[in-house]
C-alpha positions in Angstrom: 12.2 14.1 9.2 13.7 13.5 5.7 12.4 15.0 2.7 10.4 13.4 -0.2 13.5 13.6 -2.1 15.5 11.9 0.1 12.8 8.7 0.6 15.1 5.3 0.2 11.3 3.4 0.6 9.1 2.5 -2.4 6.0 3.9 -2.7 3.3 1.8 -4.7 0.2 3.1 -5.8 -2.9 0.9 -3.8 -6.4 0.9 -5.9 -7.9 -0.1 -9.0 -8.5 2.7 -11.3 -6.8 3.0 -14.3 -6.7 6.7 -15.1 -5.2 7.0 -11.9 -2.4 4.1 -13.0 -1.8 6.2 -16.0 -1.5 9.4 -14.2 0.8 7.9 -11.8 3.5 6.9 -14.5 3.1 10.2 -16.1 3.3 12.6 -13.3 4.6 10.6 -10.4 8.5 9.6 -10.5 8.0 8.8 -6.8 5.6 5.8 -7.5 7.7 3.0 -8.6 5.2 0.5 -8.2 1.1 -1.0 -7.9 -0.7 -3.0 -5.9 -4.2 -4.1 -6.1 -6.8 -7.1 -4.3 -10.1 -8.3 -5.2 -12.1 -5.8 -2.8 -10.6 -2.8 -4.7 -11.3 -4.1 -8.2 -15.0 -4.6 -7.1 -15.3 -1.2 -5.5 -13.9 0.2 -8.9 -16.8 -1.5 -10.9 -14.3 -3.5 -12.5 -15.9 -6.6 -13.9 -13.7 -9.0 -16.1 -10.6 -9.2 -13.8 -8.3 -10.7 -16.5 -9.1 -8.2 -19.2 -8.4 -5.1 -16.5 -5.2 -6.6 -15.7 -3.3 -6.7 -18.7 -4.5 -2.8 -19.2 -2.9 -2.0 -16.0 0.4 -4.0 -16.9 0.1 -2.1 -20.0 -0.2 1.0 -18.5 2.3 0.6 -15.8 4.8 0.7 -18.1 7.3 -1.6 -16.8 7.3 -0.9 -12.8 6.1 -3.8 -10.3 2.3 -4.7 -10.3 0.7 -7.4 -7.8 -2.7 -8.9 -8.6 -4.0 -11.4 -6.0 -5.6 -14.9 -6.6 -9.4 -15.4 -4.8 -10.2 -19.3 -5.0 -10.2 -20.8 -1.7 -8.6 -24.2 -2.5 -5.2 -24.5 -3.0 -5.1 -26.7 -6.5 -7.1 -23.7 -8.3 -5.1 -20.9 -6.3 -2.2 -22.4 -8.1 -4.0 -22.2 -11.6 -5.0 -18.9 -11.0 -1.6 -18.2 -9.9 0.3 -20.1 -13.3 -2.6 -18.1 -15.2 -1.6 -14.3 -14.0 2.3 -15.1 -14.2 1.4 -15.5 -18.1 0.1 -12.8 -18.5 4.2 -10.4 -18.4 4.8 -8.0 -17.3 6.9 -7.0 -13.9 4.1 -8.7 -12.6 3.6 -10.6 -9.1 0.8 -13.1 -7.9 -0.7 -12.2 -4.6 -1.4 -15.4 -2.8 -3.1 -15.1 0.6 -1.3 -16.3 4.2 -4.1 -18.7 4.4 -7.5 -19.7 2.9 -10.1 -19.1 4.2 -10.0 -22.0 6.6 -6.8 -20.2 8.5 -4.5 -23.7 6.3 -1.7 -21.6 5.8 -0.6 -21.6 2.0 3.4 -22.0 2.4 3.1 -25.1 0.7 1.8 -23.0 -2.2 4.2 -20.7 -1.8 7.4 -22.9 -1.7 6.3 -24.9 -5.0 5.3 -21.6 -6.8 8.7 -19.7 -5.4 11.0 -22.7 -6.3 9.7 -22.3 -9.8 10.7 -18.8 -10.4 7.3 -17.2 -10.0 7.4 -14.0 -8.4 4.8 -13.9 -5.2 3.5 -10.9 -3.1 2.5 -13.3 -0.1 -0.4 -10.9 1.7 -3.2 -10.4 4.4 -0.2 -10.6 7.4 -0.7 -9.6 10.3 2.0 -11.8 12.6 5.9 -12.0 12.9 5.3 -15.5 12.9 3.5 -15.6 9.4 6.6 -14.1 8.0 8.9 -16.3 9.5 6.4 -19.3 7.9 6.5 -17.2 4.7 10.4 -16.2 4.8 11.2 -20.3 4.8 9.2 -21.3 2.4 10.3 -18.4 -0.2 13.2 -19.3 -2.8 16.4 -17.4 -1.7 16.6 -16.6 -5.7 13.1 -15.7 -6.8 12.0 -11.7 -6.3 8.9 -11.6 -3.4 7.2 -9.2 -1.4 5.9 -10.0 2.1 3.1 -7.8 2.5 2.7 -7.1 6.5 -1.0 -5.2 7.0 0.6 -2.4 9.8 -2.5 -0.6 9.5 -4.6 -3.0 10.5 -2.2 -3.8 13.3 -2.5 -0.6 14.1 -6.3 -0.7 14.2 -6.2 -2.8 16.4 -4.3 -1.0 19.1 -1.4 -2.6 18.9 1.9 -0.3 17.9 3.3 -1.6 14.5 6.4 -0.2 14.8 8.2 -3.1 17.0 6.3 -5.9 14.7 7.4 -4.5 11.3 10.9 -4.0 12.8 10.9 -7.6 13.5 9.8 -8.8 10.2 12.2 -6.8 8.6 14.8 -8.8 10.5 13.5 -12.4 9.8 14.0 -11.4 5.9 17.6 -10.3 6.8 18.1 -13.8 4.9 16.3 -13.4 1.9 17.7 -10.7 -0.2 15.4 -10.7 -2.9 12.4 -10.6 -0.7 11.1 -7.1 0.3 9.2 -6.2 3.1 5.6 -3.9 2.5 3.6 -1.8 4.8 0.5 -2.3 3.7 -2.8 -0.3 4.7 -1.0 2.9 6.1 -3.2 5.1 7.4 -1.5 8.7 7.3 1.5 10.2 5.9 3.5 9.2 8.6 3.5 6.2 7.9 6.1 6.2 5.1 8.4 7.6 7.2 8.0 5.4 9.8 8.3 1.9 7.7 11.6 3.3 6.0 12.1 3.7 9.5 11.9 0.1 10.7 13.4 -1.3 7.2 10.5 -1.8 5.2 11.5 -1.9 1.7 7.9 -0.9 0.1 5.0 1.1 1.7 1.9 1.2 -0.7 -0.4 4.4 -0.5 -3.8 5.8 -1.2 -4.3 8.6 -3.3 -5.7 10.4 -0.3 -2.4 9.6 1.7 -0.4 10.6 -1.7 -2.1 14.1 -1.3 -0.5 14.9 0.9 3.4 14.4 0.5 3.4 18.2 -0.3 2.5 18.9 3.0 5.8 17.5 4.2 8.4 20.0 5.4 5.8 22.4 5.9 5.9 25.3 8.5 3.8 24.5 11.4 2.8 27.9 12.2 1.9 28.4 8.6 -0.2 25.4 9.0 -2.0 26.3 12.0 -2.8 29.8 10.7 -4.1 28.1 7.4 -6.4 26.2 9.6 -7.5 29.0 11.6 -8.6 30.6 8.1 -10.2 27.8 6.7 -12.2 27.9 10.3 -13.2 31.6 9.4 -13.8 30.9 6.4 -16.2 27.8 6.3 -18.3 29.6 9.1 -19.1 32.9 7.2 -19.6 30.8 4.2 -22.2 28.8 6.4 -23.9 31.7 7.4 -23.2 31.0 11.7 -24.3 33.5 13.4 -24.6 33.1 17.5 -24.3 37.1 18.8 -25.4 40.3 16.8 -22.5 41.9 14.5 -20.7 44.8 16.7 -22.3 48.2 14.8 -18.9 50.2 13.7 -19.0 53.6 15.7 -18.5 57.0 14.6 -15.5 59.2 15.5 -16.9 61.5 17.7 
């Protein structure tokens, strides 16, 4: 497994806070980028959408940051997409695969893509969405295909093979990258630069634990046995009597 150091993938930062944002740019060379969706904002708290936008693209300082469209007809998605592209930034408008109907939006996508706009195309699940996606993208405009492995994965299906196969329909569209979105673990990471994903976003949870890599095993199992030992006396389990200490005789 390759170190941290050594990671050739992009890590964005997935969520909606922020102090988090911030702390990421100040502390974190690793994250190079941000990605955020409706359902995050709202779990957040965060209530004028526009307004906490152009904080984060302020705080970001530069680096990539996606924020995602949520009407459901395609005439206001692109308003709402001409809308965030004003507002700077390295910034890219999420549009979703489809509506809420299942109408796929690559007609969206190719006007908006042929103009210059840069799009994080979202909510895949399906080679065959990115190859609907990878046609209608403009060869010369900077995109992100963002593939949901995770939920794949939730699914039962392995995402490995799938992600590997989306990585090879956008062998033709250099400026597009490919994202694993919704990892699940820490493996993860490795895996996508694995299969030739470009981006991974993350969780803080998931970004926890990247000092964990490289780690001794047996280190890491006696840790565990410890923190066992510990949590139970600090519990107060008891299930036989203590053994009494004998005297030398």
């Amino acid at each position: 497994m390759p170190k941290v150091q050594s990671l050739r993938i992009k890590l964005f930062l997935d969520g909606a806070e922020l102090q988090s944002m911030k702390e990421a740019v100040a502390s974190n060379p690793l994250i190079r980028g941000f990605t955020t969706n409706p359902t995050l904002m709202r779990k957040a708290g965060v209530t004028d959408y526009a307004s906490f936008a152009r904080e984060a693209i302020a705080a970001v300082g530069g680096r990539s940051i996606s924020f995602e469209v949520f009407s459901d007809d395609f005439d206001t998605m692109e308003r709402e997409a001409r809308e965030i592209h004003t507002w700077g930034g390295n910034t890219y408008v999420k549009i979703p695969v489809t509506n809420t109907k299942g109408i796929s939006s690559a007609p969206l996508v190719r006007k908006l893509s042929a103009e210059g706009i840069p799009l994080n195309v979202t909510a895949i699940l399906t080679a065959a969405q990115v190859r609907e996606v990878a046609a209608a993208l403009a060869v010369k405009t900077p995109s992100i295909v963002s593939v949901f492995a995770g939920r794949i994965a939730d699914s039962g299906v392995d995402p490995m093979p799938i992600m590997r196969e989306c990585a090879g329909v956008l062998g033709n569209r250099p400026k597009a990258e490919l994202l694993w979105a919704s990892p699940r673990e820490l493996l993860n990471i490795f895996q996508a630069e694995e299969v030739g994903c470009h981006i991974i976003t993350a969780t803080k949870d998931v970004l926890a634990k990247l000092s964990l890599v490289g780690k001794d095993l047996s280190q890491y199992s006696l840790e565990t046995v410890q923190m066992f030992h510990r949590d139970a006396h600090a519990a107060g389990y008891q299930l036989v009597p203590p053994i009494k200490a004998t005297s030398a005789a």
